[in-house]
N, C-alpha and C positions, 0 to 999 in steps of 0.2 A: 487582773494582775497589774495593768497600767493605775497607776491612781498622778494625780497634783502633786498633792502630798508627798509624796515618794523621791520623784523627778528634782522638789525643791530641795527635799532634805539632799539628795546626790549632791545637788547644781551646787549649796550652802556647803557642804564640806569639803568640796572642790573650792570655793570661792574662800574658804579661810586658811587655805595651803601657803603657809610660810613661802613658800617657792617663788610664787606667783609677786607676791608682794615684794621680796627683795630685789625679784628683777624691775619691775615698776621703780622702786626707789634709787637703784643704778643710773637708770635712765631721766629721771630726774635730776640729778645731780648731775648724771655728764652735760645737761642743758642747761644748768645753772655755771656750770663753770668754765660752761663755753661762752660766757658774759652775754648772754640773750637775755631779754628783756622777760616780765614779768608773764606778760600776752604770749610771749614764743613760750613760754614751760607750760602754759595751760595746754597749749596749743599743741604741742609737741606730747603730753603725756596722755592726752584724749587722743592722737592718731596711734600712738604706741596701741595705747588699748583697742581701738578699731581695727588694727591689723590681728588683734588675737584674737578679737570677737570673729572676723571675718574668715579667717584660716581654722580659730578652732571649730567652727560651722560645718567648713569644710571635710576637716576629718570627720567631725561628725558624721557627714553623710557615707565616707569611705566605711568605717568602722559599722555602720548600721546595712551596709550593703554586703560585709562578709558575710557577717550573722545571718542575713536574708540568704546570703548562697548557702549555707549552711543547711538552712532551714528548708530549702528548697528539694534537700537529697528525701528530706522524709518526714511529713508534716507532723511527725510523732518528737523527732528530734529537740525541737524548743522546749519540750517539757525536761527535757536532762540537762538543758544549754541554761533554762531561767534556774537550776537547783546549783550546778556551776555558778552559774553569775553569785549568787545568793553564799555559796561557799566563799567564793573568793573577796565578796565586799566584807565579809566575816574576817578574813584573812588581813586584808588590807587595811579594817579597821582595828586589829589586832594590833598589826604592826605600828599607826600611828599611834597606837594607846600604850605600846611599849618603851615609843619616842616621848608619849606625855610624861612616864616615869621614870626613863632612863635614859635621857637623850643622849644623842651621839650627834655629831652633822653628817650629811651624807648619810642618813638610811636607807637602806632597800626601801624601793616603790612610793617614800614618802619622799624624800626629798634631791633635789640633784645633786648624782654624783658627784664626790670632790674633785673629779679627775676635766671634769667641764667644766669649770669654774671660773678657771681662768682662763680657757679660748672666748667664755661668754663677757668675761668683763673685758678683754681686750675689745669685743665686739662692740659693746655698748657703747665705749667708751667714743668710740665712734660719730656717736651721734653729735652733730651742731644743728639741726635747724629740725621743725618739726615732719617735714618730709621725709628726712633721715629715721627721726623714729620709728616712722611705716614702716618705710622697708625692711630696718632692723628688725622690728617687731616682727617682720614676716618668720624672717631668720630663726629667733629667739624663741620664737613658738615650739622651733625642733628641739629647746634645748630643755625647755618646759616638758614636753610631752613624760620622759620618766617620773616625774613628781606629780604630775596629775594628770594622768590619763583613766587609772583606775577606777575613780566615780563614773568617771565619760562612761569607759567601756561596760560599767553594770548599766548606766541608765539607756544609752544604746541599744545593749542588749534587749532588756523592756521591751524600747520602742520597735526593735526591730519587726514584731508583728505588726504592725499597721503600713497601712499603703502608703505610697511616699508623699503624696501630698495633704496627710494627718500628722505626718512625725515633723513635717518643717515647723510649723507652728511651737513643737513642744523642744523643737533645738535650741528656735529662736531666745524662747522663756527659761532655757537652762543658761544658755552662754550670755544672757543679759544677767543671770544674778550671778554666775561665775566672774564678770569683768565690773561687778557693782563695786566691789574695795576699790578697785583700781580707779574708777571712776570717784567716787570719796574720795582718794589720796588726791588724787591729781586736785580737787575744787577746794579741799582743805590746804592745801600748802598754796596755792592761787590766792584764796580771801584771808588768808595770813593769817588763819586761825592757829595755826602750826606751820613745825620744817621738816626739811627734808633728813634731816637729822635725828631730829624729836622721834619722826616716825620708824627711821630704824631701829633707833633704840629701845622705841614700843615693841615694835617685833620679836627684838632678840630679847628684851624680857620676859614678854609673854609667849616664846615659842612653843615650849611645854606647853601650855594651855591651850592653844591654835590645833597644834597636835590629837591631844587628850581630847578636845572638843568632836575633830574633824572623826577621830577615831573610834568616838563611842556612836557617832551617826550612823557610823557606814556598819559595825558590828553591831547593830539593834536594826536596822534596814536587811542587811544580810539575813540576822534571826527570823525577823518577819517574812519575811519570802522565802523561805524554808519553809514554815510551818505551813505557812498559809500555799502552799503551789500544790 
């Protein structure tokens, strides 16, 4: 039931969430216009992203410890929990493939509420110096979790059969390709190959597409663990 395969495509449709990426580029920008030097925005957009690497870890491990108590009432149980999981990445994937044809902002489960939006950019805004972005990042992680927690919690699920010292390793290898864009952005607008600009702009051009992508992942991932459980 566990495959690489599987874990990457979650980790890869989590890591192209619209979501994830605007708030990276907030954070960027409140460090560019806090007149910080070119070294403080690398520096600042690499600790932003280590505090989500670090915390989404974390949940990680909270999120794979339900499932285990879950599992633990009745070793039959997982077999209904992995057909759930497999329904809901269906679901989920649905929903982002209905955002790739008929977007709206603020979708259910794909992207953050409009109603947080602005307690988040006040927050960002926040930031001057790269130390600041830790923290904030700590922060920001809660405001993330509605817009991408859904992959987590099906590959979670997965993993939660194995003993705790086999699922760290495959956390590790999810939440590094989920904070790979954000890593990109941050070394792309550094070597001045691009801005902070350019890159939003990509964004919201290509949201639909981000979407539709992320959406057909998790609804063909879903199918497959259906059939095959």
């Amino acid at each position: 039931m566990i495959s690489l395969a599987k874990i990457i495509a979650l980790a890869g449709a989590d890591a192209v969430n619209p979501c994830a990426l605007a708030v990276l580029v907030l954070v960027l920008v409140a460090l560019l216009t806090s007149e910080r030097k070119k070294s403080e925005v690398l520096k600042g957009g690499l600790m932003f992203t280590l505090a989500v690497y670090i915390f989404y870890f974390l949940y990680g491990l909270i999120i794979i410890g339900i499932f285990k108590g879950a599992t633990l009432i009745s070793e039959y149980i997982y077999l209904y929990i992995y057909k759930g999981l497999a329904i809901f990445s269906m679901l989920l994937g649905s929903l982002n493939i209905k955002d790739g044809i008929f977007y709206k902002p603020g979708g259910t489960m794909t992207e953050m509420p409009l109603s947080l939006r602005p307690k988040l950019k006040r927050l960002i805004n926040r930031v001057t110096s790269p130390a600041g972005a830790f923290f904030i990042g700590i922060f920001v992680t809660l405001f993330l979790l509605p817009c991408t927690i859904g992959p987590y919690i099906v590959a979670s699920g997965i993993l939660s059969v194995l003993h705790l010292i086999k699922i760290i390793p495959w956390l590790l290898v999810y939440n590094i390709i989920f904070v790979l864009p954000m890593i990109a952005i941050t070394l792309i607008i550094y070597a001045g190959y691009s801005t902070v600009e350019k890159i939003g702009g990509w964004k919201e051009a290509n949201i639909k597409w981000l979407h539709l992508i992320a959406g057909l992942i998790l609804f063909i991932i879903g199918l497959l663990m259906l059939v095959w459980s």
